[in-house]
Residue, then its C-alpha position, 0 to 999 in steps of 0.5 A: x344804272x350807274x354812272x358808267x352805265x353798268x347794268x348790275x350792282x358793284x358787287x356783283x363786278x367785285x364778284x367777277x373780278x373775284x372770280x378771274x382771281x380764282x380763275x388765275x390761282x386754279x390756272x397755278x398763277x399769273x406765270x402758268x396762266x400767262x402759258x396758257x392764253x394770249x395774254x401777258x402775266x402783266x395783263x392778266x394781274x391787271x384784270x384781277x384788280x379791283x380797282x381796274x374796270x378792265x375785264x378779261x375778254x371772253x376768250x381768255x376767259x375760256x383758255x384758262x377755263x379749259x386750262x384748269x377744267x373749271x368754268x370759274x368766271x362763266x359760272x359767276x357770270x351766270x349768276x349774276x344773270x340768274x342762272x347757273x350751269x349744269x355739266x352736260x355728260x357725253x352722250x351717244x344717241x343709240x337710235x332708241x327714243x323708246x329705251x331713252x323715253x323709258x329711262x327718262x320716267x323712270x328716273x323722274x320716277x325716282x326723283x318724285x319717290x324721294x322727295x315723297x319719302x322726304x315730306x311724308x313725315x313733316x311736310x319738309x324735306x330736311x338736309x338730313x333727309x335729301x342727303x340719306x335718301x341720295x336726292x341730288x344723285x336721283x336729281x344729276x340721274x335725271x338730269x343725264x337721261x334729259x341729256x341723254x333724250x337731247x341727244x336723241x332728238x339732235x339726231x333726228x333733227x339733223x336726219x341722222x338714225 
């Protein structure tokens, strides 16, 4: 741990900081990214230096993440912490847990085939491969009927259907 009591490398605050930077420049610049939180254009230049071990605060953080569409500085928080964010699709729960259940194996049927399709020659999925057999479109369909199958389950949950 360091001095200050941080948890975490100093490259990895770098990295934040960095990421407010991104933030403010997607957000158009201190002067739009001010119009769209609570804070001055004064303060916001201030916790993109490096040298200030001031952070933004959460909630600034997500005015400009809303502001620009992207979690820019949630995303570098999650790996710092690793992890990494997935954007969840909307979904409706039908009342269907059978359709969903069907449409949950299927997809992970498709996602195993590919990757067989991908190993069965040398035993290693190359990039070529994993891009000419549409793998991470077959991973983000399974991902969708996951959510898909959650939001079936909330519903029952909270005694809805």
């Amino acid at each position: 741990m360091s001095e200050c009591g941080r948890k975490h490398e100093g490259e990895v605050y770098l990295r934040l900081m960095g990421g407010v930077r991104s933030l403010i420049k997607a957000c158009f610049g201190l002067e739009a990214a001010a119009e769209e939180t609570r804070v001055s254009f004064a303060t916001l230049s201030r916790y993109q230096r490096n040298s200030n071990p001031e952070f933004a605060p959460i909630d600034v953080v997500i005015d400009l993440e809303k502001s620009c569409g992207r979690p820019i500085v949630t995303q570098a928080m999650a790996r710092a912490n690793d992890c990494t964010l997935v954007k969840l699709p909307k979904v409706e729960a039908s009342g269907d847990i059978v359709s969903r259940l069907g449409t949950l194996h299927k997809e992970m049927a498709d996602v195993t085939g590919r990757i067989g399709e991908c190993l069965a020659d040398d035993g290693c999925i190359s990039s070529d491969e994993a891009k000419q057999t549409n793998l991470r479109k077959e991973i983000d369909d399974l991902l969708c009927a996951v959510v898909a199958m959650d939001a079936e389950i909330k519903v029952i949950e909270e005694g809805g259907l």
